[in-house]
C-alpha positions, 0 to 999 in steps of 0.5 A: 348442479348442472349449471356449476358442471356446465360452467365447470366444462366451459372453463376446463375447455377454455383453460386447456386452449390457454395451455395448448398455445403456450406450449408453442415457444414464439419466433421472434420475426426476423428483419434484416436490415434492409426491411429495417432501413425501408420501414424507418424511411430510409432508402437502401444502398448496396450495404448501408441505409441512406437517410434524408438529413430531414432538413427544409420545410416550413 
């Protein structure tokens, strides 16, 4: 009995952590648009994303 109460704790303690963080809405990361070009490869402008036409190599 003591075993299946012990258990029982474990999975009450482990259920009310779950629940805690779902509680919280998530925020969505803001990017804007300049992060966005730079993380794509792109080299930001004053106002526009200029990318490489990918052109060349072998």
């Amino acid at each position: 009995m003591g075993r299946a109460m012990s258990t029982g704790f474990v999975l009450l303690v482990l259920l009310a952590g779950v629940s805690a963080c779902t509680d919280r809405p998530m925020a969505a990361p803001v990017v804007s648009a300049q992060q966005e070009c730079e993380r794509s490869g792109g080299i930001w402008r004053t106002g526009f994303c200029e990318r490489s036409s990918g052109g060349g190599g072998y």
